[in-house]
Rosetta silent file (secondary structure, phi, psi, omega in degrees, C-alpha in Angstrom):
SEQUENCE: XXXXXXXXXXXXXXXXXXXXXXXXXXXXXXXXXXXXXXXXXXXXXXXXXXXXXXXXXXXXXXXXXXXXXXXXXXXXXXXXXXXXXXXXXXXXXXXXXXXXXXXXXXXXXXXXXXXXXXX
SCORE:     score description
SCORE:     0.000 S_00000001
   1 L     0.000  143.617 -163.118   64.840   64.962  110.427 S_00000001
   2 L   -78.777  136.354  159.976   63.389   64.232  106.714 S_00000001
   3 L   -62.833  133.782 -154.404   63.043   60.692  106.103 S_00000001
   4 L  -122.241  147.327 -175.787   65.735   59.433  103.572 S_00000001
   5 L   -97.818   22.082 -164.416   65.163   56.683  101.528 S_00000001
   6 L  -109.989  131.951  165.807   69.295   56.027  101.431 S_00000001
   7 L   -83.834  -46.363 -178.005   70.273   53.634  104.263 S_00000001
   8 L  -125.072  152.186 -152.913   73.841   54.883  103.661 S_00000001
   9 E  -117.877  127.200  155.174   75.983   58.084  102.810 S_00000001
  10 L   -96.296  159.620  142.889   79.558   57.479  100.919 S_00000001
  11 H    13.513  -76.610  132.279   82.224   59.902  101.457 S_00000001
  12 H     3.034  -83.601  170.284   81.181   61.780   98.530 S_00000001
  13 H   -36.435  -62.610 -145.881   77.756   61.589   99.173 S_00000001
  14 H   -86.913  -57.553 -161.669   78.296   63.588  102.403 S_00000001
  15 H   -68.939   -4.430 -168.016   80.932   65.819  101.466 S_00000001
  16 H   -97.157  -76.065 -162.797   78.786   66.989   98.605 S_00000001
  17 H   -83.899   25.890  164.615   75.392   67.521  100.193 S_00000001
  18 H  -106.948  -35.079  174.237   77.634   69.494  103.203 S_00000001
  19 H    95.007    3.609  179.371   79.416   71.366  100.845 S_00000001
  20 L  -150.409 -169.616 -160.697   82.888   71.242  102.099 S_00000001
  21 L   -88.179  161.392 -156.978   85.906   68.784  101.175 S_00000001
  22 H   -81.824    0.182 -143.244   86.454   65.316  101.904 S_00000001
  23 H  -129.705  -42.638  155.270   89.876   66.288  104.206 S_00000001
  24 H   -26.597  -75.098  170.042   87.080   68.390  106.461 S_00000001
  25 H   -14.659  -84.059  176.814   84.808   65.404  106.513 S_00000001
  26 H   -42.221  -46.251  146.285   87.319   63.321  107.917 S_00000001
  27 H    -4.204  -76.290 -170.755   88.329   65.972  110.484 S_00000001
  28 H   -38.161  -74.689 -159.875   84.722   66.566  111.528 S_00000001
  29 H   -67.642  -22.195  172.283   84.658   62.817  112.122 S_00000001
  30 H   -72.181  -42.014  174.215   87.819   62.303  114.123 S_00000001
  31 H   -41.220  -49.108 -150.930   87.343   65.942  115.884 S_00000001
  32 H  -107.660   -9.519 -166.343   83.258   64.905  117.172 S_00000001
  33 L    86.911   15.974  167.197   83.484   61.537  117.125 S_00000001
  34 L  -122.561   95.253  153.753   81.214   60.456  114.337 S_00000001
  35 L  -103.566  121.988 -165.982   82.132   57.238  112.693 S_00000001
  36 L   -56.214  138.595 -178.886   80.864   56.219  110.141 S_00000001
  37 E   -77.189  125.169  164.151   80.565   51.824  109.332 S_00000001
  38 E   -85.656  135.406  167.825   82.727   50.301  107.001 S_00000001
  39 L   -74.507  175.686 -170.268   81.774   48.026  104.122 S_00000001
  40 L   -53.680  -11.779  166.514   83.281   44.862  103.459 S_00000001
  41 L   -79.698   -1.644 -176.646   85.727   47.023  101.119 S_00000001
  42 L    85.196    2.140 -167.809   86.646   49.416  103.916 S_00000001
  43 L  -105.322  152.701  173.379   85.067   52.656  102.324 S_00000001
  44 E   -55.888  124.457  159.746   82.840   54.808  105.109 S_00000001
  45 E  -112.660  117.878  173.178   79.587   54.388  105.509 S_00000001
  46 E   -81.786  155.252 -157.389   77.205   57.000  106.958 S_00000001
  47 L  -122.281  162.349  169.153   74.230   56.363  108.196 S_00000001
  48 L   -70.920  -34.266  153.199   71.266   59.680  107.961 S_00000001
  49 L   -37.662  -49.159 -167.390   72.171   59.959  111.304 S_00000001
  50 L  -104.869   -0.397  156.071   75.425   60.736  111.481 S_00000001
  51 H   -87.920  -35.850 -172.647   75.018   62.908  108.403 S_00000001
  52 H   -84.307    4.234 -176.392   72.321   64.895  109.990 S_00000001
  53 H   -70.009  -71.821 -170.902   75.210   64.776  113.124 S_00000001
  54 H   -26.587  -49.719 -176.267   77.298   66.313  110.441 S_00000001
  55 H   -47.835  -44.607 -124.745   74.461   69.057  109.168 S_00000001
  56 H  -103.279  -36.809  176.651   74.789   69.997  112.670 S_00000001
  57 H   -34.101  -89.264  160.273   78.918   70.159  113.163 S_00000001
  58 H    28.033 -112.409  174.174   78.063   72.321  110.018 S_00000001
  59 H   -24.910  -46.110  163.766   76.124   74.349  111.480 S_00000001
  60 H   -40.409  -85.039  163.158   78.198   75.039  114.419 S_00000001
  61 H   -70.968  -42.474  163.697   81.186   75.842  113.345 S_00000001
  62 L   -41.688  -65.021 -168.287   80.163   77.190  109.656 S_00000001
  63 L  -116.053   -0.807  167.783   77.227   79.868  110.844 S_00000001
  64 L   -98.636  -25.209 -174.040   77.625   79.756  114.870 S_00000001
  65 L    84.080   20.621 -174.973   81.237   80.324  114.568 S_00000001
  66 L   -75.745  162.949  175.002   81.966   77.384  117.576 S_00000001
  67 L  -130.966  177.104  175.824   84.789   76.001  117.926 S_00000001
  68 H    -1.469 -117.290 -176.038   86.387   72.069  119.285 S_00000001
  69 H    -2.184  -69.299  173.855   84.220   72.312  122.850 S_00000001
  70 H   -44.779  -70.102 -152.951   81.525   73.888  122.203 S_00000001
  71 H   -76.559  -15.442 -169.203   80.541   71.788  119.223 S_00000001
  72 H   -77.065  -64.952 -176.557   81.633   68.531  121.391 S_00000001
  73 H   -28.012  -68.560  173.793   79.680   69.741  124.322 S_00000001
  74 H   -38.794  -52.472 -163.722   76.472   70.342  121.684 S_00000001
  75 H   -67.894  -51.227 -174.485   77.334   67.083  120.273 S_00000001
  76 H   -70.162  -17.234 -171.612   77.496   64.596  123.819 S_00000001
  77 L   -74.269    9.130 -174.220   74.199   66.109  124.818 S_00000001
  78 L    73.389    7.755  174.791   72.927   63.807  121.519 S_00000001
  79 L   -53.654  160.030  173.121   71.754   66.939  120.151 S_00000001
  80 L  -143.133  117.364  148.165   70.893   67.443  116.546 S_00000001
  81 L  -120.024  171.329 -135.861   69.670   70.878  115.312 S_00000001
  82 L   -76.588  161.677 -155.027   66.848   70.815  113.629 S_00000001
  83 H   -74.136  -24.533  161.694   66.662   71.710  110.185 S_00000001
  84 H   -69.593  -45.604  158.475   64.099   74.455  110.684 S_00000001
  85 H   -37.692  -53.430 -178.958   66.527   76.463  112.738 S_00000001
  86 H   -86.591    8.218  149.046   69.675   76.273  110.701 S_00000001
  87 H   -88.667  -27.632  166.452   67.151   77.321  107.805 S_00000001
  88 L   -76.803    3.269 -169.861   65.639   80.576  109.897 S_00000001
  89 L  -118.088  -23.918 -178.867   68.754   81.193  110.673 S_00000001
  90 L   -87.285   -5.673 -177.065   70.235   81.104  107.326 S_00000001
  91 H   -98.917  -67.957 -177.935   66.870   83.110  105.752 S_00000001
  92 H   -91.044   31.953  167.451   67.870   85.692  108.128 S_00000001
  93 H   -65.299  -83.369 -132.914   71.523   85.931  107.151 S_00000001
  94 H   -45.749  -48.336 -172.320   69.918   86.034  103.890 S_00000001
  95 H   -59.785  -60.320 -179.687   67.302   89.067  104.691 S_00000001
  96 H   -60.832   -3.267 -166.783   70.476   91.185  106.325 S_00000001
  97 H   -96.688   -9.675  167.410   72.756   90.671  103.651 S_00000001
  98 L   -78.504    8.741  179.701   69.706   91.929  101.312 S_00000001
  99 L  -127.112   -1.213  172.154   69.397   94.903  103.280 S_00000001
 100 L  -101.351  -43.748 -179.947   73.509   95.935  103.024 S_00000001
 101 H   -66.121  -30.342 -145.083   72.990   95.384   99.196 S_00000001
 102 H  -101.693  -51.308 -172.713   70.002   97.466   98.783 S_00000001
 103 H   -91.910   18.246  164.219   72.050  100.481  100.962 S_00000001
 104 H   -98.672  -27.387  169.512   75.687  100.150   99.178 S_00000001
 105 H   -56.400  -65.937 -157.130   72.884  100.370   95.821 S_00000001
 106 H   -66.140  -19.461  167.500   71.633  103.408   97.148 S_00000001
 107 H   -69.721  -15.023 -172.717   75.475  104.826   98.187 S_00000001
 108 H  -100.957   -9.602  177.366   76.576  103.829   94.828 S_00000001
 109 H   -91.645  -68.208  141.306   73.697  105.729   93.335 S_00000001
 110 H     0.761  -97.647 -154.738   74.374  108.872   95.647 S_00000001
 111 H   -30.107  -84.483 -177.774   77.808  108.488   94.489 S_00000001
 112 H    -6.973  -56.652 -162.492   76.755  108.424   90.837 S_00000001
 113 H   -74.368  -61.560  164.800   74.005  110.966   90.775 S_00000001
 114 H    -6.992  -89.000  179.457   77.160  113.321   92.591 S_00000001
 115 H   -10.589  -51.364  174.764   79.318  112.407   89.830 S_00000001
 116 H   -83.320  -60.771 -178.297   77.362  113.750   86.896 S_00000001
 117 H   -32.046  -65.220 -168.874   76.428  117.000   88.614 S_00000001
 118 L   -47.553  -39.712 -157.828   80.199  117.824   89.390 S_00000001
 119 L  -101.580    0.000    0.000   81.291  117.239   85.414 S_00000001
């Protein structure tokens, strides 16, 4: 985990650099069991922990497809994973879904090159 110079994560904050909605968030955190410390006003505070806890809920459910258990299970062993993983794992997402565009180009070019002959 990156060192952060933020002692604490609002609401916001989190729901922001995760990328999904504040009604999720809250989910996440009742569903795994990561709660966040209130200020003296009552609003959530996260800690980099329990954000990079978050990364990994994320992670889980988002690109492993897990569901409730699974992600609990992952989650009591105190697990985190680490950010080079869910980035290799997300580069090679990236590389197959570049390699379906590049052959629906070349089927749409087929098609094309067809097209003109016939008329």
């Amino acid at each position: 985990m990156a060192k952060s110079l933020k002692k604490y994560y609002s609401s916001s904050e989190v729901a922001t650099l995760l990328g999904i909605d504040i009604g999720t968030l809250y989910y996440w955190e009742r569903s795994y069991n990561i709660l966040p410390e209130r200020s003296s006003t009552q609003r959530r505070r996260y800690t980099p922990r329990q954000v990079e806890q978050l990364r990994t809920v994320y992670y889980l459910v988002k690109e492993k497809g897990l569901k409730g258990e699974a992600v609990k299970r992952v989650l009591s062993d105190n697990a985190v994973v680490p950010a080079e993983e869910r980035k290799a794992e997300v580069l090679a997402a990236l590389k197959r879904a570049d390699k379906t565009v590049g052959e629906l180009m070349q089927q749409l070019k087929r098609f094309y090159r067809a097209k003109m002959v016939k008329e």
